[in-house]
MARSEZA-694876 format. One line per field, with one value per residue (C-alpha): residue number from 1; z, y, x. Coordinates in Angstrom, 3 decimals, always signed. Layout:
<nodes>
bado	NUM:...
z	Z:...
y	Y:...
x	X:...
</nodes>
This chain:
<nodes>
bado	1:2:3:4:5:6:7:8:9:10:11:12:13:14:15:16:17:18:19:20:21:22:23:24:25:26:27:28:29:30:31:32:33:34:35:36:37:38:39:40:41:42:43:44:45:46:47:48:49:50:51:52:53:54:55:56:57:58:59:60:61:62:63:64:65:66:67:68:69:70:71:72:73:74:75:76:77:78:79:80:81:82:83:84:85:86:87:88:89:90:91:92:93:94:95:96:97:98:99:100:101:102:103:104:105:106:107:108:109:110:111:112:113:114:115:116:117:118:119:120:121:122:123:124:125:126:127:128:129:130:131:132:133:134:135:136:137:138:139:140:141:142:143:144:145:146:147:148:149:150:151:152:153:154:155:156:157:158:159:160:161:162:163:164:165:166:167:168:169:170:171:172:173:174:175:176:177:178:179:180:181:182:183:184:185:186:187:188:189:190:191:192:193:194:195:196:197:198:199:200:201:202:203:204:205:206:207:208:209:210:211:212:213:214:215:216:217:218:219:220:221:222:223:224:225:226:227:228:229:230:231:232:233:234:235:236:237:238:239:240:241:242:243:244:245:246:247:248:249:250:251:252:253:254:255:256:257:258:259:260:261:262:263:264:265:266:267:268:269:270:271:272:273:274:275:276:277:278:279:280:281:282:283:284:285:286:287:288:289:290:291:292:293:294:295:296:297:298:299:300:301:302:303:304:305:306:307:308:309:310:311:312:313:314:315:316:317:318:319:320:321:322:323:324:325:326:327:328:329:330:331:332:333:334:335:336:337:338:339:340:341:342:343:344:345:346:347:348:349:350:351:352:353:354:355:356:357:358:359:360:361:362:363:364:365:366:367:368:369:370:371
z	+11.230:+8.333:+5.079:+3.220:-1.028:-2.607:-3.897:-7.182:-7.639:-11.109:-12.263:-14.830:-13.656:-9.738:-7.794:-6.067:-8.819:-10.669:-8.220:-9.131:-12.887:-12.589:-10.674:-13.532:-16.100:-14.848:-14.376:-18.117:-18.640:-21.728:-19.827:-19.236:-15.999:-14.846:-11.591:-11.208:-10.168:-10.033:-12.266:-10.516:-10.871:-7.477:-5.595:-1.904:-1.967:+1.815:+2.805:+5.719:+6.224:+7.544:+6.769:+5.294:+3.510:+6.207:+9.059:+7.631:+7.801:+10.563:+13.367:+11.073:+14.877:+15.815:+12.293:+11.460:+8.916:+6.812:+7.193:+5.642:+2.574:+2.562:+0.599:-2.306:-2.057:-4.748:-3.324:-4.698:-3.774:-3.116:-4.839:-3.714:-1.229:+0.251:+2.561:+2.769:+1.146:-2.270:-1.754:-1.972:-4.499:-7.038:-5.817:-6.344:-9.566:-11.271:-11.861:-10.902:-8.036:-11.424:-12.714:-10.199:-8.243:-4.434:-3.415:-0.094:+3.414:+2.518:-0.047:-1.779:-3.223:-5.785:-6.672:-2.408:-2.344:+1.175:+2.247:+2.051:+4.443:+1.944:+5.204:+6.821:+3.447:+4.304:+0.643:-0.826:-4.346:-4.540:-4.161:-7.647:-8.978:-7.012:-8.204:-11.193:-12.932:-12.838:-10.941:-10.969:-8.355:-10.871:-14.172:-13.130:-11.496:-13.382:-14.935:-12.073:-8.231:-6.236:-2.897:-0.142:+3.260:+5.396:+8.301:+8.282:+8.489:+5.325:+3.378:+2.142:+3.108:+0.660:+0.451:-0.526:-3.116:-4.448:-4.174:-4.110:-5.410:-6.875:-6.259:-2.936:+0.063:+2.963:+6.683:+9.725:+13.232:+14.983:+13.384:+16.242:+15.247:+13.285:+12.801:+11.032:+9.146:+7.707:+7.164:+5.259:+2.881:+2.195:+1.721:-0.910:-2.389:-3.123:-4.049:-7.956:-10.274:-10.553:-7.507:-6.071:-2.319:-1.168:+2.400:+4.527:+8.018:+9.601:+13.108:+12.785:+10.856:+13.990:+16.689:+14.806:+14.455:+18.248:+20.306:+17.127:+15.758:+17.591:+20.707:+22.692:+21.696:+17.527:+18.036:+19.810:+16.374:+13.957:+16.034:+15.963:+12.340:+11.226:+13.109:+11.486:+8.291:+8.762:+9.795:+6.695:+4.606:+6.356:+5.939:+2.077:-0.337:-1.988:-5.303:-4.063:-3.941:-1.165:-1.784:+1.064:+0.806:+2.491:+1.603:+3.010:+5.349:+8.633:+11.319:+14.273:+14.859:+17.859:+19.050:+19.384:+15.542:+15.440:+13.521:+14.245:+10.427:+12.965:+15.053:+11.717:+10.360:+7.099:+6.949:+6.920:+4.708:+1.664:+2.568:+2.319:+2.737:+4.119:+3.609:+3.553:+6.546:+8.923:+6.592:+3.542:+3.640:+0.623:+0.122:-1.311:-2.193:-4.973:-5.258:-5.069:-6.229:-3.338:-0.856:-1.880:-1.580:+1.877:+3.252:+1.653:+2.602:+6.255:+5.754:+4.230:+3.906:+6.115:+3.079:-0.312:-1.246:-4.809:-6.703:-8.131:-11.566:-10.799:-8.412:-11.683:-14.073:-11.537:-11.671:-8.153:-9.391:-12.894:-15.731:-14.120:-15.821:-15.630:-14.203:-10.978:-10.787:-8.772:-5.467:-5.666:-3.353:-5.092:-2.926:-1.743:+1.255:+1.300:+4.706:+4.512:+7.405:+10.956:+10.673:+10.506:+9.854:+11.780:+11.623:+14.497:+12.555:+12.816:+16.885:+16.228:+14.579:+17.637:+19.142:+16.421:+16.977:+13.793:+10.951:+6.632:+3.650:+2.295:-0.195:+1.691:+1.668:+4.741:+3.834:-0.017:+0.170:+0.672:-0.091:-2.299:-0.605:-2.003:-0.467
y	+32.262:+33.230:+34.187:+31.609:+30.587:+31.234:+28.206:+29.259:+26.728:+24.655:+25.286:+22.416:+19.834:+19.369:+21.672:+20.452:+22.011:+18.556:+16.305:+15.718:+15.856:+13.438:+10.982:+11.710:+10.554:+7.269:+7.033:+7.167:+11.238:+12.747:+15.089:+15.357:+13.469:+15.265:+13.394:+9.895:+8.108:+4.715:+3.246:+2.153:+2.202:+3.123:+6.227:+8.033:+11.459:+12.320:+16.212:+16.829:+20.588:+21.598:+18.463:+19.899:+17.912:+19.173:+18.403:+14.621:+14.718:+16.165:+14.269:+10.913:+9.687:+10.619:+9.224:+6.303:+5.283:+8.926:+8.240:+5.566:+6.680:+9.306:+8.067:+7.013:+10.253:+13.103:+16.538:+18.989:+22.745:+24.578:+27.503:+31.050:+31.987:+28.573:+28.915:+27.053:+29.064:+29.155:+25.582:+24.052:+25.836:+24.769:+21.169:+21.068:+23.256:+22.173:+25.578:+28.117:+30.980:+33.631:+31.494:+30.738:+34.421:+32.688:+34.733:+34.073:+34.110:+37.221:+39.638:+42.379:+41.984:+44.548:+44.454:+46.489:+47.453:+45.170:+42.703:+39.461:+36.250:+32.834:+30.997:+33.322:+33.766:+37.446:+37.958:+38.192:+36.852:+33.116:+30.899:+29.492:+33.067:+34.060:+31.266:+29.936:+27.702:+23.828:+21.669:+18.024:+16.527:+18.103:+17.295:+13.546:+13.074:+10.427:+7.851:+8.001:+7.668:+10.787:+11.104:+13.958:+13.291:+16.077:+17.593:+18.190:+21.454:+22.331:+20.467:+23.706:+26.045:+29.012:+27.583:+24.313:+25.169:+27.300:+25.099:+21.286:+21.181:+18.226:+14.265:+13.235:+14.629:+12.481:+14.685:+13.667:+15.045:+13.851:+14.338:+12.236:+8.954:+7.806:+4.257:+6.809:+8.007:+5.008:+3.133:+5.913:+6.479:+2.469:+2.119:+5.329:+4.090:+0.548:+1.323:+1.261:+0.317:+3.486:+5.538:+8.445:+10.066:+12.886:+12.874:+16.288:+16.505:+19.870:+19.440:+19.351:+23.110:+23.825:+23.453:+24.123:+27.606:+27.719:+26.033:+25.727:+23.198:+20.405:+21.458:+18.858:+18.915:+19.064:+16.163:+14.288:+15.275:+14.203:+10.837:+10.303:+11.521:+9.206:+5.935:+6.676:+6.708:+3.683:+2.330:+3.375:+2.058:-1.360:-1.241:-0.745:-3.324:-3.769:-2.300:+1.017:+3.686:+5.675:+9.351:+11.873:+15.754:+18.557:+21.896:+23.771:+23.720:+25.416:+27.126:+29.054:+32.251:+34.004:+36.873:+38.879:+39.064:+40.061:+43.282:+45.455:+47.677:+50.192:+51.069:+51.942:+54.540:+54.333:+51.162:+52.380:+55.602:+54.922:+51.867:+51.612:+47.859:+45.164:+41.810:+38.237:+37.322:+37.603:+35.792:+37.068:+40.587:+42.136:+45.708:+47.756:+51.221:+53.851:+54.006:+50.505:+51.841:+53.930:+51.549:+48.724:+50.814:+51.397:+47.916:+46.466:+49.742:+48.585:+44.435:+44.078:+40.312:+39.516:+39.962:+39.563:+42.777:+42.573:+45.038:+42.715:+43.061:+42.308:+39.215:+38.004:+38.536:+35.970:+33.815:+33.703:+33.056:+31.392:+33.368:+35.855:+36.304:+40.558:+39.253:+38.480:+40.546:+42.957:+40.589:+40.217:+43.142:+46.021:+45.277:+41.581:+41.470:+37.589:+36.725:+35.539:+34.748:+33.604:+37.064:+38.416:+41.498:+41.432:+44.468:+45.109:+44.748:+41.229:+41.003:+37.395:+36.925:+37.708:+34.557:+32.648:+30.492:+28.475:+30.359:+29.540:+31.961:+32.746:+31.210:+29.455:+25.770:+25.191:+26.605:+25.803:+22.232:+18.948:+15.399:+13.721:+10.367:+6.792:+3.287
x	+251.583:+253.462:+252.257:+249.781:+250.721:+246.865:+245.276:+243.180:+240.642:+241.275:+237.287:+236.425:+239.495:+239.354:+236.764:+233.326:+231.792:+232.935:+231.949:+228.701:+229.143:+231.968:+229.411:+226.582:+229.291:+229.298:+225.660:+225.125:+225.187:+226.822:+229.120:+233.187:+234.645:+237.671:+237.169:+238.420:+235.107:+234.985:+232.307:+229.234:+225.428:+224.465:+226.378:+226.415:+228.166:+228.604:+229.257:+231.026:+230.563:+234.127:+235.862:+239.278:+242.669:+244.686:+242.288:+241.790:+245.951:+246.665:+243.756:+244.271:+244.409:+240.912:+239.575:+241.069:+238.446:+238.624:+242.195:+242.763:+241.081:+243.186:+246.367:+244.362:+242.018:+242.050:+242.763:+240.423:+239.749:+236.524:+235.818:+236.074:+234.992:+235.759:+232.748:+229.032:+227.059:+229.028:+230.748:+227.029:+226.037:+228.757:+228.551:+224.678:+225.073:+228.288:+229.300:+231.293:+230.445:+230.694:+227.862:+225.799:+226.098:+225.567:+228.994:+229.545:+228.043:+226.719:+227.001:+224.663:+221.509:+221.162:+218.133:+217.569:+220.945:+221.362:+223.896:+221.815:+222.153:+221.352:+221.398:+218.877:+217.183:+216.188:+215.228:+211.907:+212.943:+212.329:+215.004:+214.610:+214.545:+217.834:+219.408:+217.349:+220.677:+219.028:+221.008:+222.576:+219.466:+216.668:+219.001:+219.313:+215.876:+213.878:+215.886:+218.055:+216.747:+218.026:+217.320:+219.100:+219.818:+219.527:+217.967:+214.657:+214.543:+216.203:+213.774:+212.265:+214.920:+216.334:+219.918:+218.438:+216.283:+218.668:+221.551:+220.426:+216.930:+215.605:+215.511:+213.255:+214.174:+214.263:+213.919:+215.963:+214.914:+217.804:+221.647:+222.569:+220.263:+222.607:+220.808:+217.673:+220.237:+222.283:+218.743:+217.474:+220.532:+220.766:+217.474:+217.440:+220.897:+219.492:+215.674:+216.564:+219.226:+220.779:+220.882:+222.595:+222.122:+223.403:+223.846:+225.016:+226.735:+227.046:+228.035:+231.816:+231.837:+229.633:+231.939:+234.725:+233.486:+232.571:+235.406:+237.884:+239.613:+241.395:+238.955:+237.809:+234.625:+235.718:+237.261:+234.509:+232.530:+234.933:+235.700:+231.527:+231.176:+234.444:+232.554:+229.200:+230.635:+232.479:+229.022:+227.394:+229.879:+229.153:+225.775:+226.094:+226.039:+229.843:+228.899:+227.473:+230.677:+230.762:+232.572:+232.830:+234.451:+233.776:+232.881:+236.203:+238.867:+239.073:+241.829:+241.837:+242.075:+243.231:+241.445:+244.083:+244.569:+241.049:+240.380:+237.615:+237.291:+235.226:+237.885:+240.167:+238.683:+241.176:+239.342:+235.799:+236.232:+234.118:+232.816:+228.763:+228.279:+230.436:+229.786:+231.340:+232.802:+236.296:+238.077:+236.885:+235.414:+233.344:+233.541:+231.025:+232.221:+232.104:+235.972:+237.166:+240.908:+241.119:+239.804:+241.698:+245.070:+243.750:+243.421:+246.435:+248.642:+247.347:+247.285:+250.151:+251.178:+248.578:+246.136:+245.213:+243.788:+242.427:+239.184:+236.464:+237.796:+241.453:+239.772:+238.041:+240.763:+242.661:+240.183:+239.144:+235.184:+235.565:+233.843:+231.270:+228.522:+226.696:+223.615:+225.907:+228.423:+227.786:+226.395:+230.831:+232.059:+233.758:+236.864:+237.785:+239.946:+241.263:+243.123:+246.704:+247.804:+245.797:+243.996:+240.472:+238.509:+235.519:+232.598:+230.462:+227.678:+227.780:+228.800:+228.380:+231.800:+233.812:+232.466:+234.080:+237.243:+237.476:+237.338:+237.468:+236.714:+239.730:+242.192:+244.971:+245.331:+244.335:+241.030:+240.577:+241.823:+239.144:+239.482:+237.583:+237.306:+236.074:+235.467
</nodes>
C-alpha cells in the first residue's frame, strides 16, 4: 500500500462534531449550520459504527439502499483519532477531541498516571466528571423529544454518559430484532412535534475488526444493516429525515506488517506508557523530541510521526484546552500506510484484521447520508 495524503478534519465546517448542531439548527436552536440539513421537525440520526465513504463506495453492491444515497451524500471526516471512543464523543458533544479530552481508545489519565479504557470505564472519576462538557441530547431535552436507541447495556455505561447523555433512553436486548428496533425509533421519532432519535449500530465495526473488511461475514452485516435501514426508512412517516454516518472508516491490515514496539527496543527506550491503538499509538515519555526522532527515523513513510505540540499546532485535535492536554500522548505515531504498531500489552490487538485510528482517507472519511 503506498503512502496515504492526511485528511485534517475541517472542525466547525464538515466533522461529526457538526452533525448534531446542524440538526438542532433546524429544530429551532440559535446555533450555525455548516451542514446541509434538510429542514424538518422530526429527525433520526442513525450511527453505523464502522460505516466508512470508501466502504459505502466500494461494496455499493452489497448495499444498494446506502448506495444510492450516496451521490447526493456530504462527505465529512471524523476527528482525530478517527476511532469510537473520540468519534462519539464529538458527535454527542459538538466539539472538538481538544475540548472534550476523550482522546482515543485509550490514553492517560493523569490524575493515576494510567492508560485508561472509556469503553471498559476502568476509572473511578464519574463519567460526568471525566467528561463534564453538556451535550446536544441534555441541551435539546425538553422542548424537543430526544430519545437514543441503543443496546441495553449501554444505558448506564461510562462512554454513554460521557458522550451521549441526555433525552430517554430506550434499551434493546436483541441488535438482531430489528422489528423492536424500527418500532421503537418510529414510535420515539413521531411521539411529539419535534423529535430527534439517535439510533446506534455496532455490529459491522465488530466483524470488521475480527474477520476484516470485505470478509464474508462483514458483508453479511452490512447487507443486514443496509436492509434494516431501508426498513426503517419505510416505516417512517415522509416528513421525518432520516440521516445515517458512521463514526470512521476501516482497512485491513496484514499481519505481516504488524509491529511489535517490544521487540524494537529503539522503539521502547523512554517510553513509560503506550496508549491508543495499532493504528494510532500514544506515547508517553519524558523526551518526546528524542522519541519521536526514533519512530519516524524507523517508520519512515509508513508513518506520521508528530510530538503533541507539533500534532496540535496542525490541528489534528482543534483547540486543546490545559485541562486535557496531557490525556494526548507526548508522541503520536499516525499510520500511513497498511501498517500497525501493536504492544504486547494489549495481546488482544494481534487478533485484529480491520483496523482505523489514523488519518488517511480511508479511515477519516464518512458519509453523511439523508432520505
Amino acid at each position: 500500500m503506498l503512502p496515504e495524503p492526511m485528511i485534517l478534519p475541517a472542525y466547525g465546517e464538515s466533522t461529526l462534531a457538526d452533525v448534531v448542531g446542524s440538526i438542532a439548527a433546524r429544530l429551532g436552536c440559535d446555533v450555525a449550520r455548516p451542514l446541509p440539513v434538510p429542514a424538518g421537525e422530526r429527525f433520526v440520526l442513525v450511527l453505523v459504527d464502522g460505516l466508512g465513504w470508501h466502504l459505502v463506495d466500494s461494496y455499493a453492491a452489497h448495499a444498494p439502499y446506502l448506495a444510492g444515497l450516496l451521490p447526493t451524500a456530504t462527505r465529512i471526516t471524523s476527528g482525530v483519532p478517527s476511532t469510537t471512543v473520540t468519534s462519539l464523543t464529538s458527535l454527542g458533544t459538538g466539539t472538538e477531541p481538544g475540548r472534550h479530552g476523550m482522546a482515543g481508545y485509550t490514553f492517560r489519565n493523569p490524575a493515576v498516571d494510567q492508560i485508561f479504557s472509556p469503553l471498559l470505564w476502568n476509572s473511578a472519576t464519574p463519567a460526568t466528571e471525566f467528561q463534564p462538557l453538556p451535550g446536544w441530547f441534555e441541551r435539546l431535552d425538553g422542548g424537543i423529544a430526544v430519545t437514543s436507541v441503543s443496546l441495553a447495556k449501554f444505558a448506564d455505561s461510562g462512554l454513554t454518559l460521557a458522550a451521549l447523555r441526555g433525552g430517554n433512553f430506550v434499551g434493546i436486548e436483541d441488535e438482531l430484532d430489528h422489528d423492536t428496533r424500527i418500532t421503537a425509533t418510529v414510535t420515539a421519532a413521531t411521539g411529539a412535534r419535534q423529535t430527534l432519535v439517535y439510533f446506534y449500530e455496532r455490529l459491522l465495526d465488530h466483524d470488521g475488526h475480527g474477520q476484516g473488511v470485505g470478509s464474508a461475514e462483514w458483508l453479511a452485516q452490512l447487507q443486514r444493516i443496509d436492509t434494516m435501514l431501508a426498513d426503517l426508512r419505510a416505516a417512517l412517516p415522509d416528513d421525518v429525515r432520516v440521516l445515517i454516518t458512521g463514526d470512521h472508516g476501516m482497512l485491513n491490515v496484514p499481519s505481516r506488517n504488524f509491529l511489535t514496539i517490544e521487540d524494537e527496543p529503539e522503539l521502547r527506550t523512554g517510553v513509560r506508557l503506550i496508549g491508543g491503538e495499532g493504528r494510532f499509538r500514544q506515547l508517553y515519555t519524558a523526551h518526546p523530541a528524542e522519541v519521536a526522532a526514533r519512530w519516524a527515523d524507523r517508520l519512515g513513510a509508513d508513518a506520521w510521526v508528530r510530538t503533541r505540540g507539533d500534532a496540535i499546532d496542525e490541528g489534528w485535535f482543534g483547540p486543546m484546552v490545559p485541562r486535557v492536554a496531557d490525556r494526548f500522548g507526548d508522541v503520536l505515531v499516525a499510520m500511513r500506510t497498511d501498517w500497525a504498531a501493536l504492544t504486547t500489552t494489549v495481546p488482544g490487538e494481534f487478533g485484529l484484521v480491520g483496523m482505523h485510528g489514523s488519518l488517511t482517507p480511508q479511515e477519516m472519511y464518512v458519509p453523511l447520508l439523508i432520505d
